[in-house]
C-alpha positions in Angstrom: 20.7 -9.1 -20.9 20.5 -6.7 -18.2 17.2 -8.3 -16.9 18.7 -11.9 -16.8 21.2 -10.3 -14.4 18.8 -9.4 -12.1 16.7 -12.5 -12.2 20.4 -14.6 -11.8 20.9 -12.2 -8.9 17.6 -12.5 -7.2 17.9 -16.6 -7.5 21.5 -16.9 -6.6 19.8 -14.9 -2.8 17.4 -16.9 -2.6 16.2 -18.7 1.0 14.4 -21.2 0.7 13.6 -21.3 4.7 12.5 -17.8 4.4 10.9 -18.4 1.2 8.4 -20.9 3.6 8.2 -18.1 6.8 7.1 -15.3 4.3 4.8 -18.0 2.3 2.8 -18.0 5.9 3.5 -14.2 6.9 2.0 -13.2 3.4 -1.4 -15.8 3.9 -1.1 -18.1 0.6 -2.9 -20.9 1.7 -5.9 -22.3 0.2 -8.6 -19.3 0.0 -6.3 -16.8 2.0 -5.7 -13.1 0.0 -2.1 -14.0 -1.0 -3.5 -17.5 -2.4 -1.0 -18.6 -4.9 1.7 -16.0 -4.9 5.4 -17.3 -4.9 8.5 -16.6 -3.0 12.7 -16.4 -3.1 12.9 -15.8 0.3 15.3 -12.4 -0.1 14.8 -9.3 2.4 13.5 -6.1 1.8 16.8 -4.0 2.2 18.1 -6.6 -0.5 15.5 -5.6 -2.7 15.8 -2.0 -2.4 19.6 -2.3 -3.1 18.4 -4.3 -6.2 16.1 -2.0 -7.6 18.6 0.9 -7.3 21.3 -1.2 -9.1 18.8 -1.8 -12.0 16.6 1.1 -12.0 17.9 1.4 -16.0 15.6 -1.7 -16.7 12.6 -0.4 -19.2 9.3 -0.6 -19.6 9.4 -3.9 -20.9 11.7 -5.4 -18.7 9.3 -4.0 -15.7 6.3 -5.4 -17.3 8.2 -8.6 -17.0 8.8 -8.7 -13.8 5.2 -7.7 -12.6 4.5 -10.4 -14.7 6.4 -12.7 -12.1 4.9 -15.2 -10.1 7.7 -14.7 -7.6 6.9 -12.0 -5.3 10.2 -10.7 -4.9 10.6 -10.0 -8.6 7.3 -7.6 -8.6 8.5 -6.2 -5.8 11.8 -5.2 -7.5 10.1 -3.4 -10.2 7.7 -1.5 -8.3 10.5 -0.2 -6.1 12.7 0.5 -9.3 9.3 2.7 -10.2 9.4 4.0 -6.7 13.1 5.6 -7.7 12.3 6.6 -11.3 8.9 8.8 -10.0 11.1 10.7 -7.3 13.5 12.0 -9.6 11.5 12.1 -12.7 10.1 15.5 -14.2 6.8 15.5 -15.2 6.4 13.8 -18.2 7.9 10.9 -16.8 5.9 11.1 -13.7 3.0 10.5 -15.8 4.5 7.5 -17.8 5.0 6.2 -14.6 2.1 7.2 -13.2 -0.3 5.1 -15.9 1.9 2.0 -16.3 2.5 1.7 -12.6 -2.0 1.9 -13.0 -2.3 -0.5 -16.2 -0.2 -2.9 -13.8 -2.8 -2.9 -10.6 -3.1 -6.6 -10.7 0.6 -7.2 -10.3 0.2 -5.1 -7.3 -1.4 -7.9 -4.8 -0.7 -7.8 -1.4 -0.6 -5.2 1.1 3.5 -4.7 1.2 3.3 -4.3 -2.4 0.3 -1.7 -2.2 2.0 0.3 1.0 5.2 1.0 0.1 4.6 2.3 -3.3 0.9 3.7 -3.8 1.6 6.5 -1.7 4.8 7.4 -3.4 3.7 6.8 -7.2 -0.2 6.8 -6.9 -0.6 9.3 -4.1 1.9 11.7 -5.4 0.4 11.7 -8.7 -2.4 12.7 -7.6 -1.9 15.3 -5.0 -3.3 18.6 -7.7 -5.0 16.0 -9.9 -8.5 14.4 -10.2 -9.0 12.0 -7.5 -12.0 10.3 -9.4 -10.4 7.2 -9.7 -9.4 6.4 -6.0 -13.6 6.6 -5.6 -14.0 4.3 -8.5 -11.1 1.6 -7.1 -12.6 2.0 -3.3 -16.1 0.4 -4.7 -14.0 -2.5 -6.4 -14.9 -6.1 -5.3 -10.8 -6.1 -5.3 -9.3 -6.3 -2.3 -6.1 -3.9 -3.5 -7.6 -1.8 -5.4 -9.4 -1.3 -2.3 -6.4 -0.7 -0.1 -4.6 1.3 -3.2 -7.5 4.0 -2.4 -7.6 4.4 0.6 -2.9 4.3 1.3 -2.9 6.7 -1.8 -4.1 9.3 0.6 -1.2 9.3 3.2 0.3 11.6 0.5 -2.1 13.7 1.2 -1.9 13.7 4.5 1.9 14.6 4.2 0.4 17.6 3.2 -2.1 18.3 5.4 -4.5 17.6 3.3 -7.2 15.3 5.2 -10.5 15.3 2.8 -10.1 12.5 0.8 -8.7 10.3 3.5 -11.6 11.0 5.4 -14.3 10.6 2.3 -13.1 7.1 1.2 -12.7 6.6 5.3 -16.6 6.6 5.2 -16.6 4.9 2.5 -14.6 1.5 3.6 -16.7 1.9 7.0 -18.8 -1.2 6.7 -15.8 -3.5 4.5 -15.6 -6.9 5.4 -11.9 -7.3 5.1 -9.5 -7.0 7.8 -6.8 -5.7 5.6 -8.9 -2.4 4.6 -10.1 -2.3 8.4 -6.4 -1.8 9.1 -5.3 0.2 6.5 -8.6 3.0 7.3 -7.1 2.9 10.7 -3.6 3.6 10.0 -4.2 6.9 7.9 -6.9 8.1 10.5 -3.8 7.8 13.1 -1.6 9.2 10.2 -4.2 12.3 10.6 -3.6 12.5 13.8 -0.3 12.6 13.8 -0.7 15.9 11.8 -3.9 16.6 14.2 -5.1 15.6 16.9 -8.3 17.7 16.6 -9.2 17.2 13.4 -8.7 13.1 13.7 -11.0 13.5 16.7 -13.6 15.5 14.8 -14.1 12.9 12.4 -13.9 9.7 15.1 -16.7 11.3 17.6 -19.0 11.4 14.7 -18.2 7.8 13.2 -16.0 5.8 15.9 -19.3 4.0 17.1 -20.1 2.3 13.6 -16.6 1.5 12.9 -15.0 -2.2 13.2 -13.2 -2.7 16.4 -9.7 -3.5 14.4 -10.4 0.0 12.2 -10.8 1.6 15.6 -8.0 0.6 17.9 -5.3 1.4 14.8 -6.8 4.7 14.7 -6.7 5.4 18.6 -3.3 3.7 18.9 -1.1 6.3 20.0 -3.8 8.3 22.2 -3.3 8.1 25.9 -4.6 5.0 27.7 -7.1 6.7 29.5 -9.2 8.0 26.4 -8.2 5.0 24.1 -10.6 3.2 26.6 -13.2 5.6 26.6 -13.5 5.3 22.9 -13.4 1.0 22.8 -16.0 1.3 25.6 -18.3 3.8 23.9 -18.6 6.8 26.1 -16.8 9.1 24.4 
């Protein structure tokens, strides 16, 4: 009953114009990585507010939801996770923890993947075996790909840089603009913590890096050296 609700909810917001716009933004054409994937058209704070409102749902429910073809509705369910790992102890941290894993295909673009790996996956993880963001960062998957490499910005909350920089390495040479981005944006993430150490680890491996991978990493470094890295001559 309490699931219908929401689904009622969700349809009686929907936009159909901005159903189309995040279609595009979201790349689910023919052969793009969204290929397929459905949309209401409803706004992010609107799902937020949702998933707070119906963060009783259970299991089940979830599982129905990721199930969605509608984009919106997986998004609901992740962010209702989101809620329930934050003020879960630990037991439920880890129920969370391994559906939120047994889901990973539900989890299928990169809005999805940012704003919850981190907070389910990467939190998880923080004093735990890290083996299986090394397995997922060797997957022909394109999110589990991502999923390894955005887990880490809780670690870098921490200042704890090793793994970001291992799987870094790792995703040097991936094809995919969406990991060369993502790399990027938790090497600037270091640097945000440090300068220094972000540095270290770009002198040694800016020059084999793709150009996209570099200039997120460099983003917020002064003009003058952000050249100096694009041009080579650090």
């Amino acid at each position: 009953m309490i699931l219908k609700r929401l689904k009622k909810e969700l349809k009686g917001k929907a936009d159909k114009e901005q159903a189309k716009l995040l279609a595009r933004f979201f790349k689910t054409g023919p052969g793009e990585y969204g290929h397929g994937d459905k949309f209401l058209g409803i706004k992010v704070p609107i799902l937020r507010q949702l998933a707070k409102q119906y963060i009783q749902l259970d299991f089940l429910e979830l599982q129905e939801l990721l199930l969605s073809n509608y984009h919106e509705e997986r998004m609901v369910a992740l962010q209702i996770l989101v809620y329930r790992f934050k003020k879960g102890d630990d037991i439920t941290r880890r129920k969370i923890y391994n559906f939120y894993i047994k889901n990973w295909r539900a989890i299928n673009n990169w809005d999805l993947v940012d704003t919850t790996t981190p907070n389910i996956m990467g939190e998880y993880l923080k004093k735990k075996d890290k083996m299986i963001l090394y397995d997922w960062v060797k997957s022909s998957n394109l999110w589990k790909r991502r999923m390894s490499i955005i887990a880490t910005a809780a670690f870098i909350r921490e200042d704890n840089f090793k793994d970001t920089f291992a799987i870094s390495k790792l995703l040097l040479r991936d094809k995919h603009d969406l990991i060369h981005k993502a790399v990027g944006w938790m090497l600037r993430e270091v640097g945000n913590r440090s300068r220094k150490i972000e540095e270290t680890f770009l002198r040694r491996w800016y020059k084999e890096m793709p150009r996209t991978m570099l200039r997120y990493a460099i983003e917020k470094f002064p003009e003058e050296q952000r050249k100096k890295y694009l041009h080579g001559t650090i």
